[in-house]
Every structure is written in C-alpha cells, then in structure tokens.
N, C-alpha and C positions, 0 to 999 in steps of 0.2 A: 544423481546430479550430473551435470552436463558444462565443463569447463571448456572454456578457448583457452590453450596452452600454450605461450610463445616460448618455447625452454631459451636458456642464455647460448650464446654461441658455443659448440662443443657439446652442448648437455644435451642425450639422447630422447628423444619428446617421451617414450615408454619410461626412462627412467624419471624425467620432470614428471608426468603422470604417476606414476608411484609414487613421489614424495608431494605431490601434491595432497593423495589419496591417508600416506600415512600423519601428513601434519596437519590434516582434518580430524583427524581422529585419534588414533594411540599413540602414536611416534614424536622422537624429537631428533635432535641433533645428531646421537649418537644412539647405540647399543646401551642398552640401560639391561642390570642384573633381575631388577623388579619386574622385567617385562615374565620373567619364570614364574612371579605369581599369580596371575592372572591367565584366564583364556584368551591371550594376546590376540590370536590366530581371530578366534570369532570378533574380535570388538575391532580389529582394525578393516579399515575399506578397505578396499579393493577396486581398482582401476582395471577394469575387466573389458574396455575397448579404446584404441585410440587410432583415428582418424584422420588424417589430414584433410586439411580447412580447403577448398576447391577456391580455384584461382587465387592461391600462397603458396609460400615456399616456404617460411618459418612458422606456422600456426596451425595447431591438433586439437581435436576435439575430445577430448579425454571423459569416459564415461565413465563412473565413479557410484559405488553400491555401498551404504550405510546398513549396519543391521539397526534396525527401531529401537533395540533396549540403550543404544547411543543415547537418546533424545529424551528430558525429561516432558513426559506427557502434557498435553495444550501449553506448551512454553516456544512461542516464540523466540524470545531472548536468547534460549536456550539453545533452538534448533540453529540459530545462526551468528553465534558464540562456536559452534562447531564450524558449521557448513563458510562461513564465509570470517573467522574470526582472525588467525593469526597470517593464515596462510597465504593473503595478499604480498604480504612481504619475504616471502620465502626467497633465498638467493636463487636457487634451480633454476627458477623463470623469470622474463624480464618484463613480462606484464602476463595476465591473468584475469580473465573474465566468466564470471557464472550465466551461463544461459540460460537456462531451462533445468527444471525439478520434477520429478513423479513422486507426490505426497501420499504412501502406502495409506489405504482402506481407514484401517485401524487407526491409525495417526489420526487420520482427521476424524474420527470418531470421538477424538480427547478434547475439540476447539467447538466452542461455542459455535462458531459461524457469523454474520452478520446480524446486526442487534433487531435488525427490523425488515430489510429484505426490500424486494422491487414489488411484487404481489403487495401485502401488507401496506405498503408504503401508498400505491396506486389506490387500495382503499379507503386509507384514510386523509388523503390530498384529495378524494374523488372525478379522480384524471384516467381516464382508461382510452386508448384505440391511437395515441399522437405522443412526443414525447413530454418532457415536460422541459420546462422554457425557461432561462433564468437567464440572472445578468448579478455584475457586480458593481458593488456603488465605486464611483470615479468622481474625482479624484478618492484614491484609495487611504490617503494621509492628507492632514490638517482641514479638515470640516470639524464645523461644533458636531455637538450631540443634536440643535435640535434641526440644523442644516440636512445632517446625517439622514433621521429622521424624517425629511421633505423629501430626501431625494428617494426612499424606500419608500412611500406611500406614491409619486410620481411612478413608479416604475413598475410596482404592483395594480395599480388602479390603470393602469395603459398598456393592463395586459400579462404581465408575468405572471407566473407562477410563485415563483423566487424570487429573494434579491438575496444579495450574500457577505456578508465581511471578506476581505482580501487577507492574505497570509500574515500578512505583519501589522492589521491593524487587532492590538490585543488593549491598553491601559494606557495611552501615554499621556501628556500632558495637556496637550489641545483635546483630546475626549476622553474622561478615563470609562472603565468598562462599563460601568452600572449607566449613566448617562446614554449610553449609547444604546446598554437594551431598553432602557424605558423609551428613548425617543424614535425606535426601530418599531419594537410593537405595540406604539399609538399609530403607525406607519402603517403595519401588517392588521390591526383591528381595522384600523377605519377603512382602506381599500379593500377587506373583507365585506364589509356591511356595505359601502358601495357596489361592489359587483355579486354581491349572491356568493362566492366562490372560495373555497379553501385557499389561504396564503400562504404562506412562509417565507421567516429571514434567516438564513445561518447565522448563529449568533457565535463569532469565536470564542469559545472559553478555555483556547491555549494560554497557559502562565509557566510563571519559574518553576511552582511546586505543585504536586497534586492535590492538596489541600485546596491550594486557590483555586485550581480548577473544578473541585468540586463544590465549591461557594459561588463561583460564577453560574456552571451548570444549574446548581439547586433554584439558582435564583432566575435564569432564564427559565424552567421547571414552572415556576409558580405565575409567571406572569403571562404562561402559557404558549410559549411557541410550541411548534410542531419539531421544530428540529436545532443541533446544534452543529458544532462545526469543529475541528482541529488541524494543527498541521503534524506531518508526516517527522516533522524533526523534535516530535516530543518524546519520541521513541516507543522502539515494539512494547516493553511492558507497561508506561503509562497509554501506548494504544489501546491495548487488552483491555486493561482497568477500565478506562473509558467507555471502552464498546460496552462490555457484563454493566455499567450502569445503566446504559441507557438502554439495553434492553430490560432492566428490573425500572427503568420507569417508563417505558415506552415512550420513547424519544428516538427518531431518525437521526443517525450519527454521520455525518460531513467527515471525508476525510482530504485536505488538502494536502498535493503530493511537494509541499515546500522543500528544496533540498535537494530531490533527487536525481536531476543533473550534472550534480557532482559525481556523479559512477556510473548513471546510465547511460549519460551519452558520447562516453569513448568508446570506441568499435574494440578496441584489444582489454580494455583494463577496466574492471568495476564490476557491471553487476547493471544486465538487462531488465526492463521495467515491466517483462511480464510474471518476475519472480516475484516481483513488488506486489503483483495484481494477483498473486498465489499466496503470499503470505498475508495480504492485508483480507481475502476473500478470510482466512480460517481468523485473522484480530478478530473479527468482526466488524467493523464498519461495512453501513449502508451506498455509501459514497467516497466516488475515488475519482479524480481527474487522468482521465486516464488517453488524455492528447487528439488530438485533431488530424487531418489531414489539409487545414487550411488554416490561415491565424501566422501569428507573431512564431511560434514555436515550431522547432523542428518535429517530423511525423510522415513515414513512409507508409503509404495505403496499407501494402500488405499487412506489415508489423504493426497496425494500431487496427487491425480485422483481430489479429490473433490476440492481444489484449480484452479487446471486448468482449473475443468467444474466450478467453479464459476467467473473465468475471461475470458472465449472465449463462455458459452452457451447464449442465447438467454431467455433463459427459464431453472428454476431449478428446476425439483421435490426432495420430501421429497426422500433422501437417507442416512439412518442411518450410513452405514458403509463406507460410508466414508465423513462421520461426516455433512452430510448436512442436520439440523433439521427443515427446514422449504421452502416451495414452495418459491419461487423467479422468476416475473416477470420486466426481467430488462429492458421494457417500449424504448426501441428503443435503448437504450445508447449502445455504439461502444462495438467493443472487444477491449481485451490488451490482448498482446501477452504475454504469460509467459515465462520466460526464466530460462532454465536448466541450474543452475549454482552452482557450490561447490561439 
C-alpha cells in the first residue's frame, strides 16, 4: 500500500511511516508481552520506502508491505478493517492518505470479480463498436410513480440506452419502491417494442436492511429488468453480497459511488478513488461512476485516465501521472464499465 504521510511537527516521516505500518497490522500503543507469542516479526508490516512528496516540505510517500495471511480471504470488510481501519486517527500524523494498492495474484484469486462484466453485458444489451448512453430521470425527488414512469419511456424511446434511479431516490413517500419499478418497466417494455432495441432502467434496490434489498432485487428479478442498482454507502460486505446475487441470477449490478467525497477528495487526508475502483473491481459490481472530465463535479484528465485504466485493463503498469503507483495483475477478474457521470 502506498500512503501520503504528513507526520505531526517533530515526528520523524520514517518513524510516522513505522507506526503507520505497525497500527495497520500488529502493533498498538505500547510494548505488549503477548507480542512473544506469536511470529510478531512475520505478521507486522513493514514500511520498506519513504519518500518525500515533490513540491512539499511536510508530506512522504510511505511504502507499506502486508504478508497475505493478514487478510481473511475474498473479505473486503476485512482487507480494509486492516488497511485503512484504525490508523486514520493515529497521533504520529496529522492527516493521512491512501493512494494506491498492489492486490497480490493469489488475493484476488479469493474475489469473485464483477457479477456480469463489460463483454457479457455488451451481449446481452446488444451494443457493440460505441458506448453506451444513459441519463438520469430529473427531477431526482417528488415525481409519482406513474410521472416517473413517463419520464423513463420518454428518454429511452428518444434514444437511450438507460435511464437510471438517482442515489437517494430508494421508498419514500411521494413514490414508494414497488410503484416505481412497475411504472419504470411499463417505461423500459414499451420503448423496447417501440424501437427494436434492448432497454434498461437501474432500479435502486438500496434499503435499511439486506432483507429488504433482496425483496426489492427479487422483485425487480421477476418483472424482468436487465439490471439493478446500489449506492456505495451500503457498504463493502452488503456490496459483496449483492454482487454473488446477481451474478447467481444474472443481473448487471449498478454501483453508485454516493459518499465518496467525503475522503476522496482532500489532497492529504482520506482515501483516493482509484482504490475505490480496486476494491469495488474485486466486490464485484459491473458498474461504478467513476467521474468525468467535464460536468458539475470535480475530475483531473489525467487521474480520471488512470481510474478507467484501472477498471477495464487487464494489466496495470507503474504510471506516475496519472497516479498509478504500482504494477497490478488483475489475474482474470472481469471488467467494470466505468460510467461518465456528473
């Protein structure tokens, strides 16, 4: 793993990188006796480069080596319960940020991958050689169902591919959810038999509980969309879950990135959104928003190149400038289509 290190004023960046390294992994506060029962030596990291950050004077690049049997296998949850769990708040440093990850071989050998993939997906939408084209119904809150419904058959019959539920529209009062998929795919049938052509609507089936989410899913299931939707704040293990269904019912799985602004976009402190686009490629989801260079939202050409090449390559070489610090073999796992939004 690949930290930005601001140490506190005094604190040596090699020794904030050590304690960075050991409250990832074995170490706490002090000297503990229990440490003699274990092969401390092999389970704790190891910060085996540090760097200073070019044009800064307080900010290191701290390289950081986990041994694998840290991580319990295909656990998300897990891998970043380690990697990013307590150690944000560490005193050593006075902000702290994760760059960049090299996901060992074997590792991702344990993760599912994407439930349904870019290939698969292009054959069952029947879209090949262009991208593919979607929109989101607006207003995003207070439409009926069967308003809803009007604006998703307008928007597909005029050409789209997609139309899509926005992040926070899930049950509320003005539509609750079952209204919203029936009146969606009378929307997505009928611009289908209008135009000859494969349709789809994301149909959000984020909730409070994963039950409900899979009563909603089942039920979008039966009235037969091609795909579903979620957002990114229902977290890594109900992502996981989600994803393993819809690859056992063959369903394209939407992931909307809701949230992640909150840590990715300070320059010293949080947690880059190409690790985002590394952890969610191994959840499995098919689909990730994964930013623009044009639109409402912030997005640097370079840095939203290396996103993309790190959710549809094969293979990643080291490419500094646009932010990819380390080789990445992604070991067979699918692609996820990235989607230009905002």
């Amino acid at each position: 793993a690949l930290f930005r290190v601001s140490p506190q004023p005094g604190v040596d960046p090699i020794e904030a990188s050590a304690a960075v390294a050991g409250e990832s992994s074995t170490a706490t506060w002090t000297v503990v006796w229990t440490d003699l029962l274990t092969a401390c030596d092999l389970y704790r990291a190891k910060a085996y480069k540090v760097d200073s950050v070019p044009n800064t004077t307080d900010q290191y690049f701290a390289y950081i080596a986990y041994d694998i049997d840290l991580f319990e296998e295909g656990s998300i949850a897990n891998l970043t319960a380690s990697i990013i769990g307590n150690v944000f708040g560490f005193k050593a440093v006075k902000a702290l940020r994760l760059e960049d990850m090299r996901i060992p071989f074997a590792y991702l050998k344990t993760f599912q991958g994407p439930a349904t993939g870019v290939v698969v997906e292009r054959e069952r939408m029947d879209k090949f050689g262009r991208p593919f084209l979607g929109a989101t119904v607006k207003p995003k809150l207070g439409l009926s169902g069967k308003n809803y419904g009007r604006v998703v058959y307008e928007g597909l019959k005029g050409g789209l591919d997609f139309l899509k539920d926005d992040e926070n529209i899930n049950s509320q009062p003005f539509m609750r959810w079952k209204e919203r998929f029936l009146y969606s795919i009378e929307g997505v049938n009928r611009a289908t038999a209008a135009s000859g052509e494969v349709k789809g609507h994301y149909m959000n089936v984020t909730a409070a509980t994963i039950e409900d989410m899979y009563e909603r899913a089942e039920f979008a299931k039966h009235l037969g969309t091609v795909i579903i939707m979620i957002d990114l704040v229902i977290g890594y293990t109900a992502i996981q879950t989600m994803a393993i269904w819809a690859r056992k019912n063959d369903m394209i799985l939407h992931l909307h990135r809701a949230g992640n602004s909150t840590y990715s976009r300070q320059k010293i402190h949080g947690m880059n959104f190409r690790v985002i686009c590394k952890w969610m490629r191994m959840a499995g989801v098919d689909h990730i928003h994964a930013g623009t260079v044009v639109g409402k939202l912030e997005g640097d050409p370079l840095m939203i190149r290396g996103f993309y090449r790190t959710l549809l390559d094969p293979y990643l070489p080291i490419d500094l400038p646009q932010g990819l610090f380390f080789e990445q073999d992604w070991a067979s796992l699918r692609k996820v289509t990235p989607v230009a939004s905002g």
